[in-house]
N, C-alpha and C positions, 0 to 999 in steps of 0.2 A: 739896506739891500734885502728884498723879499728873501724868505727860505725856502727854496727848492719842494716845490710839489712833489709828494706819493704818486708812482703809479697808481693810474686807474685799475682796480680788477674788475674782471668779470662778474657776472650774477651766479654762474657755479661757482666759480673759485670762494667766492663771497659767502655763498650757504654752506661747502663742505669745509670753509675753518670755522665760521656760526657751529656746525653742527660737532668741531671737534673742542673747541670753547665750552659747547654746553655741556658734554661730555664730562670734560675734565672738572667743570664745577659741580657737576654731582658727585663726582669721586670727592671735594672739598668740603662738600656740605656734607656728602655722608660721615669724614671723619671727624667735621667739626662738631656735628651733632652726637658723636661718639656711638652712631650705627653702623657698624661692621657688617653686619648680614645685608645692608641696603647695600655698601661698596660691594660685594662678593655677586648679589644680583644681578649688579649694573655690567659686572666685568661678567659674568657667563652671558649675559644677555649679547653682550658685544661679540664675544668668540661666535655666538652661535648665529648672528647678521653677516659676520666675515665665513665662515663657512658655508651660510646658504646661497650668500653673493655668488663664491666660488663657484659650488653647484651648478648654479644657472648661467654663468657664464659658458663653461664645459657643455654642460646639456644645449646650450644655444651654439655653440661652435660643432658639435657632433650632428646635431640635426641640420645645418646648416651644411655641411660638408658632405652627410645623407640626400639630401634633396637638390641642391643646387651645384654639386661638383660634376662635371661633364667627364671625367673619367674614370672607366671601368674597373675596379681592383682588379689587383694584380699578387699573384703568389709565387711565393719562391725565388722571387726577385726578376722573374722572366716574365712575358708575356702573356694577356689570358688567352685559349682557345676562342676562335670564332666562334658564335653561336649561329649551327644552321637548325632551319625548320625539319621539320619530318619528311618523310618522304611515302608515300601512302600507293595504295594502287587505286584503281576506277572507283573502288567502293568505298575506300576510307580504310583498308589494312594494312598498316604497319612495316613499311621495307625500310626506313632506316630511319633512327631518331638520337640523339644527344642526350647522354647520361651523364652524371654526375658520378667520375672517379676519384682517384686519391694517389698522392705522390707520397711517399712512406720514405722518411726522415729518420735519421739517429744520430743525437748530441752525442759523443762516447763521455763528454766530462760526467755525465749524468748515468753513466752506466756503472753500476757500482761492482757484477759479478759476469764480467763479458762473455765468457765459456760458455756460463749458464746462459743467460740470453741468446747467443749463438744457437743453442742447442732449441732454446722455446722458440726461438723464431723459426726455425728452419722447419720446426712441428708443425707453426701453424701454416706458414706459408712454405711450402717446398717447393716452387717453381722459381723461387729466387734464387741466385747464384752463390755457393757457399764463399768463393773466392771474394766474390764482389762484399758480402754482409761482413766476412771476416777481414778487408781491407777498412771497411764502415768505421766496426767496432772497435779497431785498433789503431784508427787513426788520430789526428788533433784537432777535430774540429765537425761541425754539423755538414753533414752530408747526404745527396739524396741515395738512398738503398735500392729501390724500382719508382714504378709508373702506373697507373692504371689497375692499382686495385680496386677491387667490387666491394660497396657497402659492406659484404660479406665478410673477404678478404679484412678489411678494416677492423670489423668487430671481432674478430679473432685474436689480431692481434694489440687490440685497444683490452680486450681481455687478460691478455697473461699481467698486466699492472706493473709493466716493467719501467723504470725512470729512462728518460732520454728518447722515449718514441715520439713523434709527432706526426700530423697529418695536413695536407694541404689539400684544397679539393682542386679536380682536373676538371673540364670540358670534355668527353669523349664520346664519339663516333662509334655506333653500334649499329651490328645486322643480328637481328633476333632468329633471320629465316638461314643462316648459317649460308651454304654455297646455293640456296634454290634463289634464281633472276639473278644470281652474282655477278657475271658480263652486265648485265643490262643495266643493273645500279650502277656497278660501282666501285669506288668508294675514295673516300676524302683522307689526308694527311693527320698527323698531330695538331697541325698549325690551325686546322677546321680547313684546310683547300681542298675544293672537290679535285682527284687526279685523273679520274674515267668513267667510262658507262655515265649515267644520268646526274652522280652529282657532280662531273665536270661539265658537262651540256647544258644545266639547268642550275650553276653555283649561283647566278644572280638572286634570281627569284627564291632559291630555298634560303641561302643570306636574307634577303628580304621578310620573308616568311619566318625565319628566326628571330628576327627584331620584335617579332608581331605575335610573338606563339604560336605562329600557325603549322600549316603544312603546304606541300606542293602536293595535287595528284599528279600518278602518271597515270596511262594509256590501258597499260598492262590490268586484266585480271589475275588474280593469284589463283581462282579455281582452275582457270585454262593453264596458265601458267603450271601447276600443279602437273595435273594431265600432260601436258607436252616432255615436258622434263621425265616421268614415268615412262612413257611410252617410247621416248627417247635410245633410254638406259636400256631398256628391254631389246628394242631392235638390234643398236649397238651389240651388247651383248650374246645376244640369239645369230648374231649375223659375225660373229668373234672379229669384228671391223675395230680399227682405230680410233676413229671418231665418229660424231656426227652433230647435225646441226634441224633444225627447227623451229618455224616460223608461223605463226598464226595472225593472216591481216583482217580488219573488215576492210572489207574491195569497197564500199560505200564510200569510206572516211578514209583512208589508210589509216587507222588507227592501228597501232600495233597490239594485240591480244596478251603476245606471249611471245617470247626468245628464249632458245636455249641452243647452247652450245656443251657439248660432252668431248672429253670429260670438261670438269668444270671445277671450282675452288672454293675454298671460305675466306669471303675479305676481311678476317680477323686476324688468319692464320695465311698469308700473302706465300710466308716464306715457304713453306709444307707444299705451296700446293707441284703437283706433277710437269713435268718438261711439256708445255705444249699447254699446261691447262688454263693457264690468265687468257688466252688469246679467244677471242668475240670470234669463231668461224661464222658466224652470220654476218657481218661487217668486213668480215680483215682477211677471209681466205678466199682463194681464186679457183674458181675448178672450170674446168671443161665440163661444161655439164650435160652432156648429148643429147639424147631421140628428145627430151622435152624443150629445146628448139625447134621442132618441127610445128609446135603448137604457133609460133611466129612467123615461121613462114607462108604457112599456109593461111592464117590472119593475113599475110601482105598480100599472096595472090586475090585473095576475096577482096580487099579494098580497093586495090588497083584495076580490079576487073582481068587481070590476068588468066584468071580459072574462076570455076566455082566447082559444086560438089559435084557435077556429074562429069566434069572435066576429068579425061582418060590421061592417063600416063603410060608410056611401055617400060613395063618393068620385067620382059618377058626375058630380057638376058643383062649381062653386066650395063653397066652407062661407060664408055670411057670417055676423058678428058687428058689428050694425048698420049701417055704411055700411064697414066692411074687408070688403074681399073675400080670402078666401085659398085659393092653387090649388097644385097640385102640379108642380114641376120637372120629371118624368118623367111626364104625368101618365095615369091608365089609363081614364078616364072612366067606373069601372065600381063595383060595389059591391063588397069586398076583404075576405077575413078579418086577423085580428091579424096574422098568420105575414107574410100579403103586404102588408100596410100598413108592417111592419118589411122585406123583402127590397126592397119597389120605395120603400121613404124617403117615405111618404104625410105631406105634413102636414097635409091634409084627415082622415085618419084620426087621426093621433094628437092633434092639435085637437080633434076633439068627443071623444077621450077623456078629454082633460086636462080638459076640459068639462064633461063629465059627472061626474067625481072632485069637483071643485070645489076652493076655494082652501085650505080647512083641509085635505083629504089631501094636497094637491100638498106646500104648504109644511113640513108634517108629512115626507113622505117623502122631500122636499131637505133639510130641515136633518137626519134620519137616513142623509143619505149624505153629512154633511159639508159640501155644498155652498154654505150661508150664511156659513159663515165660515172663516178661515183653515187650509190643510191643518195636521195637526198632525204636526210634524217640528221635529228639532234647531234645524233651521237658525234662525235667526232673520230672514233674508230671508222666508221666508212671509205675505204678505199674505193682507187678507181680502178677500172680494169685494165686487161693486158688485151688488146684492140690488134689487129692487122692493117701490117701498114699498103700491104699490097691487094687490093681487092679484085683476082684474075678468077677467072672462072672455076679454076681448082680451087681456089680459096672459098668461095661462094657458095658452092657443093659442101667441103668442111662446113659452113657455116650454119647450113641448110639442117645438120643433124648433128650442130651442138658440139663443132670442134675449132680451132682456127681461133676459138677467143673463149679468155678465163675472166668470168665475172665471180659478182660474191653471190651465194643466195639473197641476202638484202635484192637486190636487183633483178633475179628471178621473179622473188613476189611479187614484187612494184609492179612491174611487164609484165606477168598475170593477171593481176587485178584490173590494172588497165585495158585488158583484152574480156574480161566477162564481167565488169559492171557497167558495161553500158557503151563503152569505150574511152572514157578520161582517166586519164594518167594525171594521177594523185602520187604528192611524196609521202613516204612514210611518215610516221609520227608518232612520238612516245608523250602526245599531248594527251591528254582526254578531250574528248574531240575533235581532232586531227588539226595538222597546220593550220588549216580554214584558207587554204590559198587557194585562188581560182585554178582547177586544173585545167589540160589541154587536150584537147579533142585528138585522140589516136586514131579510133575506128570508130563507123559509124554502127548505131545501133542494131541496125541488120548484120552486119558481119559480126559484132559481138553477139546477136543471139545465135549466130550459125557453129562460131566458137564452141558457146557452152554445150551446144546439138552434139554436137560433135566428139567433146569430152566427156559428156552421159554415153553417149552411144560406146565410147570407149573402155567406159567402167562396166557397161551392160554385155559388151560380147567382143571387146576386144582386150589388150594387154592389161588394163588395168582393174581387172576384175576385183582382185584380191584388197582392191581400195574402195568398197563397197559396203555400206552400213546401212541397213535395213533401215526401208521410210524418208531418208535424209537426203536422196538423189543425187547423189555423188557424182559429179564428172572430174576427169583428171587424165595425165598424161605421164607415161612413164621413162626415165630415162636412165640409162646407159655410157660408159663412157671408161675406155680405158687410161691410165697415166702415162706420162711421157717419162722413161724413167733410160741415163744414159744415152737419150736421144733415139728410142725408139717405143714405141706401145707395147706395155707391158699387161695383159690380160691377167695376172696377178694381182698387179697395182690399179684396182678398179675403183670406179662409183657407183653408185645406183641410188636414183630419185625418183620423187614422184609430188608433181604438182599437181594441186587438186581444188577446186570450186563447191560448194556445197550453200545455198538448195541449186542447183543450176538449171532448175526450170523458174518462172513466175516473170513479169514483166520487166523491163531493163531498169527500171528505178528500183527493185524489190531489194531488202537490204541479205546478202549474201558475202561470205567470208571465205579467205583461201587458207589453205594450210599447203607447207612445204614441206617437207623430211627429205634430207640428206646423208645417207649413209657412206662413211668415208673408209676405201680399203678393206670390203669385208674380205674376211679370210674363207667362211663358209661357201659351198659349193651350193644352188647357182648365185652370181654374184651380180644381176640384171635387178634395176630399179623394182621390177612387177613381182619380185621376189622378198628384197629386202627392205627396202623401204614402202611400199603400196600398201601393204599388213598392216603399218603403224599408222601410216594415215588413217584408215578405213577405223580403227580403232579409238584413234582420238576424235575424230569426228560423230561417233556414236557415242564419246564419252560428253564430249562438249556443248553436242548439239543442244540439248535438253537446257543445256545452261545458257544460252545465246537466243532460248524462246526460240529455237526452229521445231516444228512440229513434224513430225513424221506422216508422210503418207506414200504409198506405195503403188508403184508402177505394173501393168502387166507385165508376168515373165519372160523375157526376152528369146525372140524366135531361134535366133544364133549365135554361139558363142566363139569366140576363135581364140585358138591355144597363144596363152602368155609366150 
């Protein structure tokens, strides 16, 4: 009987016992031949192949798990922050970008003098919580101490060389520019989620842009932006008012310039900030906004053919509309063309016109300027308005001079812009270069250049003089408006605005910008738009212009001027 065949081996298996055979015979020959220093050779020689083996194994599994591992490290045992892109304005400056923080750790086994430590940490970092550092130090085991220390922070306390500190680094969300465009940005979570303002409207794309290093632009200038916010504060203040709001569009693009909302916050410091002050009034607050409705209705009589400027009105006594009486605030007790029914603010004239239109063209030509429902813009703050459900001829008269419906400024501009550049109603936009969506034909280019006629004429010798900046041809419209407060008009609890067009002469393609100011509740004596907010416009627009390439040229001095 044959004896049972060897497995076959392998051609490695074959070389790596060859190669421990041969080995081992040198270690036999070196004793045989009675060389000690050859065996001592052979065996370092060996350790140091099995060590460098190891080496390259590890360095081959660390680079390997470097280059080809699909997932992100991870510290602290939680999740990393998302990485988002920058967030920049028109030109490429800085509104909100992704730092590099630190989560501050403490082993206590590692702390060998806790009091003392206690004491140097609280030195270096005093915004930390005594109770929280002294549960840390006294506890049994590695624990986090805060969140979002600064490089700074860290090397202060990587300085005192105490045992048991440690540091992880964080992903963190930073505004450099503190509370200035704060509504407008923003800002994002722990977790990297945008929550509001533009890093919630724009989380895709600045995600994306983080993958990439990049940035998103917005819309916004920082110089205009700068400006609005200043001139803002000022008015607010000067006018001892509540609030106030501020909008700068290009009427070309909707592009939006610049927002602000006062007061206003720091998205660092959410908690700090005042009752009222997280809230976007450009987006999210409703007002009655008065006499600067009239710029609307008198746009609908001109398109409709209803009137035009030489069309009379009697404003020689009250209007009534069964037992309402309604008169005029300046009033001229006389009979008035279109022109001077819009320079002296008639709401006897614009009343019987809205009148005369009736409720199917009115509400026709409000929801073709947007004004029934929410402006259309990124943000997701944009509310809709508070609309009448009953469109009767009392209502219409209200509407005619800017009462009967609470929209947001957002939706003021939009319906501005639309009425003097040319007549398309364009949505707002916090793109650089606006939406790019085909807008819709409001009014035709004659009635939009009769508009801006009309709001020059009104800065030159009527209400809104005081919104006038030399060379920059200011037109605009002032308004008025008291609150409903306990269900009746309280002239205490007032508004006063002022919509305004600049350069408002040049041909209907000519590129031309609006600016808004809304002044909320001033306390100050008089409390009319042409007082408290008309100043601040006229002001920011002679700040701005320069910065928007408008050039100044100036008008002869106007023959008449008629008291604000």
């Amino acid at each position: 009987m044959a004896a049972p065949r060897a497995p076959s081996l392998s051609p490695l298996w074959r070389r790596l016992i060859h190669s421990v055979w041969s080995i081992e015979h040198a270690f036999e020959r070196a004793r045989a031949d009675a060389r000690p220093e050859e065996d001592t050779r052979v065996r370092i020689s060996i350790v140091f192949l099995v060590f460098a083996a190891v080496f390259i194994l590890l360095a081959g599994g660390a680079s390997y798990a470097a280059l080809f591992r699909g997932e992100a490290p991870r510290f602290g045992g939680g999740a990393a922050a998302l990485t988002r892109g920058d967030l920049t304005d028109r030109h490429g400056r800085l509104l909100a970008a992704n730092i590099t923080h630190y989560g501050f750790y403490i082993d206590p086994s590692e702390v060998w003098d806790r009091e003392a430590a206690l004491r140097d940490i609280r030195r270096a970092l005093p915004r930390v919580s005594e109770d929280r550092l002294r549960r840390v130090l006294y506890g049994d085991r590695r624990l986090i101490v805060t969140t979002g220390l600064t490089p700074t922070e860290k090397r202060r306390l990587h300085d005192l060389a105490l045992g048991g500190l440690s540091f992880e680094p964080e992903d963190r969300r930073v505004y450099p520019l503190g509370a200035s465009a704060a509504h407008l940005i923003g800002f994002a979570d722990t977790g990297g989620e945008g929550v509001s303002g533009a890093e919630l409207a724009f989380d895709g794309p600045i995600r994306a842009a983080g993958a990439q290093s990049g940035a998103v632009a917005l819309s916004i200038d920082l110089r205009v932006q700068g400006v609005l916010e200043s001139e803002l504060r000022a008015a607010v203040e000067n006018a001892q008012a509540q609030a106030g709001v501020g909008l700068v569009v290009d009427a070309t693009t909707g592009e939006v310039l610049g927002m602000a909302s006062y007061p206003t916050f720091d998205p660092a410091h959410r908690d700090r900030a005042s009752e009222g002050a997280t809230l976007n009034r450009a987006l999210s607050a409703h007002y009655e906004m008065g006499s600067v409705f009239k710029t609307f209705v008198v746009a609908a009589g001109l398109e409709t053919g209803a009137a035009d400027v030489n069309t009379t009105f009697d404003a020689s006594e009250p209007f009534m509309i069964g037992n309402r009486r309604i008169s005029d605030f300046h009033a001229q007790n006389r009979v008035m063309t279109l022109e001077e029914v819009f320079l002296h603010s008639s709401n006897i004239g614009t009343s019987r016109l809205a009148v005369e239109m009736g409720p199917d063209v009115m509400r026709d030509f409000y929801g073709r300027l947007g004004l029934l429902e929410a402006a259309p813009i990124e943000l997701k703050e944009s509310a809709a308005p508070v609309v009448p459900r009953n469109w009767s001829d009392s209502t219409l008269a209200s509407l005619s001079f800017g009462y009967a419906i609470m929209i947001t400024p957002a939706q003021m501009t939009a319906a501005t812009a639309a009425l003097v550049n040319g007549g398309i109603y364009r949505p707002l936009s916090l793109r650089r270069g606006g939406a790019r969506a085909e807008g819709r034909r409001v009014v035709s280019e004659a009635t939009s250049a009769t508009i801006r006629e009309l709001m020059r004429a009104n800065v030159l010798r009527g209400s809104g003089a005081r919104a006038d900046a030399p060379g920059l041809r200011v037109g605009g419209k002032t308004g008025s408006a008291n609150k409903l407060v306990n269900g009746r008009y309280d002239p205490t609890h007032a508004v006063g605005s002022f919509s305004a067009v600049f350069p408002a002469d040049g041909p209907a393609d000519a590129r031309r910008y609006v600016v808004f100011v809304l002044v909320d509740e001033p306390g100050a004596y008089p409390r009319t738009g042409g007082f408290v907010a008309a100043p601040a416009v006229g002001r920011i627009i002679d700040r701005i212009g320069p910065m928007l390439g408008v050039g100044r040229r100036f008008d002869p001095a106007p023959v008449a001027e008629v008291r604000p």
